[in-house]
C-alpha positions in Angstrom: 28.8 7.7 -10.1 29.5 6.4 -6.7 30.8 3.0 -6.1 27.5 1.2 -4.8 30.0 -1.1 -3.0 31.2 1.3 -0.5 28.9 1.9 2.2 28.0 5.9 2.9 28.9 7.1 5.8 27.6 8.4 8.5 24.6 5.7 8.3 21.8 7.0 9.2 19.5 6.7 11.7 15.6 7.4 12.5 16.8 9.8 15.2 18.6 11.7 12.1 15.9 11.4 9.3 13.1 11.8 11.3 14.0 14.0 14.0 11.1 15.3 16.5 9.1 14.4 13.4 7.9 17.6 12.7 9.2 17.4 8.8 7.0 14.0 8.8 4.1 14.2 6.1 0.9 14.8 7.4 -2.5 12.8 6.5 -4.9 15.9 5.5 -7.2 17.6 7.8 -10.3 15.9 5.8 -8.5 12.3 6.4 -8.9 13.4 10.0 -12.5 15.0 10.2 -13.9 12.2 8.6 -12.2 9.4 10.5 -13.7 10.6 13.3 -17.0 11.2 12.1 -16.8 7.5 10.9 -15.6 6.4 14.0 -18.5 8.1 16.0 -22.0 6.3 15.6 -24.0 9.0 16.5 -22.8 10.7 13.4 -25.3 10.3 10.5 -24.1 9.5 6.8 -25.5 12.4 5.7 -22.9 14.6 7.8 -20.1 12.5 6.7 -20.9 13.0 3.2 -21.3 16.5 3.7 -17.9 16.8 5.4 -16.4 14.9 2.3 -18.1 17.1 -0.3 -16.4 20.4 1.4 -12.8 19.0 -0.5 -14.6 18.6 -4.6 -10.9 16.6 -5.2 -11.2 13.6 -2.8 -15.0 13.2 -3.0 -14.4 12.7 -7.0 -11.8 9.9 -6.2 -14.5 8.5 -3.4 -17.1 8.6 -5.5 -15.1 6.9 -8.3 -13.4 4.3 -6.6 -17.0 3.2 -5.2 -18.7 3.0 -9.1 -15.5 1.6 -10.2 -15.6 -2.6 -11.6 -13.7 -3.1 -8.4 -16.6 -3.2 -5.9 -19.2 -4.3 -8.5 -22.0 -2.1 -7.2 -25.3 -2.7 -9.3 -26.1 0.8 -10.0 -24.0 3.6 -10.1 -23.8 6.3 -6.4 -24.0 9.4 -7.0 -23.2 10.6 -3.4 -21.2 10.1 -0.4 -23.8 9.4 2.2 -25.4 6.8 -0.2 -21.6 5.5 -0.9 -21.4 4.9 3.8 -25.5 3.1 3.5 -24.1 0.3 0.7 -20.2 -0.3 1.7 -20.6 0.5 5.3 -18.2 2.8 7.4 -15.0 0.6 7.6 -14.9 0.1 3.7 -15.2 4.1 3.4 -12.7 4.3 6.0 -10.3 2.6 3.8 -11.2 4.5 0.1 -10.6 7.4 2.0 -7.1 6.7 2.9 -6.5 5.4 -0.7 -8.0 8.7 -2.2 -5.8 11.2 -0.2 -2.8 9.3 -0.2 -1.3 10.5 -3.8 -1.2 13.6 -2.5 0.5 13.5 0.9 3.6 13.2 -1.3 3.5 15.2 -4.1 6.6 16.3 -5.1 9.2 13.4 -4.8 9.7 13.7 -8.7 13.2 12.3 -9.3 13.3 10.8 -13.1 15.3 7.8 -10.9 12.3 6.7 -9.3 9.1 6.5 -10.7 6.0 7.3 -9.2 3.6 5.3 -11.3 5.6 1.9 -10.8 5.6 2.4 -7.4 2.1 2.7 -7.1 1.5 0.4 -9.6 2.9 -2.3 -7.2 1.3 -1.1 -4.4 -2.3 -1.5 -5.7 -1.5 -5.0 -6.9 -0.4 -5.9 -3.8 -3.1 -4.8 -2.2 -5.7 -6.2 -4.5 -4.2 -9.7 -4.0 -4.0 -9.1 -0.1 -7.5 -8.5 -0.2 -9.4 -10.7 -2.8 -6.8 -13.5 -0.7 -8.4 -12.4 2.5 -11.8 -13.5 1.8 -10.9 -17.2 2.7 -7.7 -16.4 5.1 -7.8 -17.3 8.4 -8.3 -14.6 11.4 -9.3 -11.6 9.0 -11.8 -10.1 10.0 -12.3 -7.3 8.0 -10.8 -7.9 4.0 -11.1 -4.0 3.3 -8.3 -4.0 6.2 -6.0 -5.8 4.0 -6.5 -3.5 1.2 -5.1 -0.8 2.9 -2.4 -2.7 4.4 -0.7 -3.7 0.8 -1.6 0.2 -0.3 0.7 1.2 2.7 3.5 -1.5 3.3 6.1 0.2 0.6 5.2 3.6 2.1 8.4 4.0 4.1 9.9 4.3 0.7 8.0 7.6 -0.5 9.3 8.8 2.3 13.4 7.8 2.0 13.1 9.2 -1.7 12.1 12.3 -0.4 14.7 12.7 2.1 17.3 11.0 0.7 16.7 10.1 -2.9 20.7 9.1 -3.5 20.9 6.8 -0.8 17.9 5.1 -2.1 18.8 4.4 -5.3 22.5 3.4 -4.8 20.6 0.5 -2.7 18.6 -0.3 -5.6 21.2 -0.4 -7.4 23.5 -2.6 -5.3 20.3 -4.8 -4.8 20.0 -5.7 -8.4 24.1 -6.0 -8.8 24.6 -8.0 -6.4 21.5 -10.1 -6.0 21.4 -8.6 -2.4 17.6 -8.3 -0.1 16.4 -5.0 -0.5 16.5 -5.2 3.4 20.2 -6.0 3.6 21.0 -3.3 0.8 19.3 -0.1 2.4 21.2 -1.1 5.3 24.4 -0.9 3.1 23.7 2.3 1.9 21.1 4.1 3.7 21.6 2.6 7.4 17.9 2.5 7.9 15.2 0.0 6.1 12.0 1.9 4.2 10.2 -1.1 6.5 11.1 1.0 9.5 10.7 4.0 8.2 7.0 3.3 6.9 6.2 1.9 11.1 7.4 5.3 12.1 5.3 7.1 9.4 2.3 5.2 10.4 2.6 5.3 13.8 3.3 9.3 13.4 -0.2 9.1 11.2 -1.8 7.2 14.4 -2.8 4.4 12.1 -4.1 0.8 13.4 -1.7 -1.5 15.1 -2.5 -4.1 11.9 -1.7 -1.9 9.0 1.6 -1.0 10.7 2.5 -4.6 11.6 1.9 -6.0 8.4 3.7 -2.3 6.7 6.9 -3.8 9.6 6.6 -7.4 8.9 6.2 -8.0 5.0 9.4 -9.1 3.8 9.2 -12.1 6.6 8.5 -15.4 5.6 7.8 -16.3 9.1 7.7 -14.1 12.4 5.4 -14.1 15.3 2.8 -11.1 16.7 -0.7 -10.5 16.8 -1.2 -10.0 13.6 1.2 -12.8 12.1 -1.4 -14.0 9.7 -2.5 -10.6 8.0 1.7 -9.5 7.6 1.7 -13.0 6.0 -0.8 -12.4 3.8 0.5 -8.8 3.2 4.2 -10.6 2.7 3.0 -13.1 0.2 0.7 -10.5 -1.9 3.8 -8.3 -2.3 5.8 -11.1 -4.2 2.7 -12.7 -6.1 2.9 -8.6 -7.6 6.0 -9.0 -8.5 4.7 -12.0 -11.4 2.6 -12.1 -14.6 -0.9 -13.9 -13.6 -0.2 -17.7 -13.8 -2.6 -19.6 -16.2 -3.2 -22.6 -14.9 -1.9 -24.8 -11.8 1.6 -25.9 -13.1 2.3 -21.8 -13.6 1.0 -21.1 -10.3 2.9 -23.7 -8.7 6.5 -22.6 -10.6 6.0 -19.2 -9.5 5.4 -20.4 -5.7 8.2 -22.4 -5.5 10.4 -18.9 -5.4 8.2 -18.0 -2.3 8.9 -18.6 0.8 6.4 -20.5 3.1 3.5 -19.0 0.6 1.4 -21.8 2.2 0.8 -20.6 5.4 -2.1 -18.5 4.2 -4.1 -21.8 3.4 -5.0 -19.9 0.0 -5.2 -22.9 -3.0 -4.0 -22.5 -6.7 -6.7 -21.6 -7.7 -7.5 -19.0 -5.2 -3.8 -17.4 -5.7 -3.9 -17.5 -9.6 -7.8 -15.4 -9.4 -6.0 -12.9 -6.9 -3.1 -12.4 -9.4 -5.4 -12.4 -12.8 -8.2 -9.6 -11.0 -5.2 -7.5 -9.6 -3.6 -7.1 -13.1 -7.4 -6.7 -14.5 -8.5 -3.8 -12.0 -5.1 -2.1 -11.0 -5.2 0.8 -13.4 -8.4 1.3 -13.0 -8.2 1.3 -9.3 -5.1 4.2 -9.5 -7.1 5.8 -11.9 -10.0 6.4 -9.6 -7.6 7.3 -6.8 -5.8 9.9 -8.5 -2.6 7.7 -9.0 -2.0 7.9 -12.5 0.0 10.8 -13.8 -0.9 12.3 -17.2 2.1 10.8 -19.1 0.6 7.0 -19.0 0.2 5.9 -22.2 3.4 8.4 -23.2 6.4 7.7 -25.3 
């Protein structure tokens, strides 16, 4: 195996992986149609439902993700259109994303990395991100935040596609040597996966938010327009990394490894509920987004 320590050469750059970004994934066509339907308020809910129904696969995870314990809803929906009358269009908006994003990179199965993990975390985080963004200042919209911690490892999916040895050697030389993730893809790959994921997003033509905070989320403290939501997007994604404190003295023991974890305003109490309902829901929120492979539960 190769020395972690030595650093590959050439390094490479976004110029090199990316290119003219033609070999970029694509969001699918249905991601697209219905965005803009969504988008345009002319558009009834029963033509955006009907445009979602043409793909059977995605308006199963829709439909699922909206009668799942995570959103609460007293009865269950049995459509679409009656899904965009109770959540609205921006919370659709957002289950969309989630429910076509496990395909966009099918494929990357290397038995070094694993898929389920990696999803794993990124539904924690973005559980936390949003049940912390109900009482966070300047966010506007929680169901943003959601999608922000489903997104901010995404530059990741994409590195392990592309160059899967690179990827984990810095893993690898992370964990040996106590090294930032940050620092160690710079070691070994030349490139960050938070770089890569703004170029992915901005590729996708996502909102300026979900690729600051995607950018931003390993800084404890950086400036922009959207400074609070890449907080709150930077402290969800190390509250993942922890078992759900019990009580206040666990909560404060775990937050004394993270940086500035104040600046969010969000109390013990409020930090320890995010943690407990992420761990709760998050299988059942990969489930009903077609994120959990068939060996869960496998030994």
């Amino acid at each position: 195996m190769q020395n972690a320590e030595l650093k590959i050469e050439p390094p490479l750059t976004l110029d090199s992986l990316i290119g003219t970004g033609q070999n970029l994934p694509s969001l699918p066509e249905i991601y697209i149609r219905v965005s803009e339907q969504l988008e345009d308020e002319s558009c009834s809910v029963q033509q955006i439902g009907a445009t979602v129904q043409n793909d059977p696969a995605i308006a199963t995870r829709v439909l699922k993700m909206v009668n799942s314990a995570y959103y609460g809803l007293p009865k269950q929906v049995s459509s679409v259109a009656k899904s965009v009358s109770l959540l609205g269009r921006e919370r659709l908006r957002h289950i969309l994303i989630g429910s076509v994003l496990r395909g966009v990179f099918t494929g990357n199965d290397n038995p070094a990395f694993s898929m389920q993990e990696f999803w794993q975390h990124s539904i924690k985080t973005a559980i936390i991100a949003r049940e912390l963004s109900t009482t966070a200042r300047d966010i506007e919209e929680p169901e943003s935040m959601f999608t922000a911690g489903l997104l901010h490892d995404i530059g990741k999916l994409l590195l392990i596609k592309k160059v899967p040895e690179r990827v984990l050697a810095a893993e690898e030389l992370m964990f040996r040597k106590r090294m930032d993730i940050l620092s160690a893809e710079l070691n070994q790959i030349g490139l960050t996966h938070t770089a890569v994921g703004e170029t992915l997003m901005n590729h996708w033509g996502l909102p300026p938010l979900l690729i600051d905070c995607a950018r931003n989320h390993h800084e404890a403290v950086h400036d922009g327009p959207n400074r609070n939501a890449s907080h709150l997007i930077y402290l969800a994604n190390q509250l993942s990394q922890y078992v759900p404190p019990l009580d206040h003295q666990e909560t404060r023991d775990i937050l004394d490894y993270i940086d500035n974890w104040d600046m969010g305003n969000a109390s013990l109490d409020e930090i320890a509920s995010a943690c407990q309902k992420a761990d709760d829901m998050v299988f059942e929120v990969m489930e009903s987004l077609g994120m959990i492979s068939i060996e869960i539960g496998a030994d």
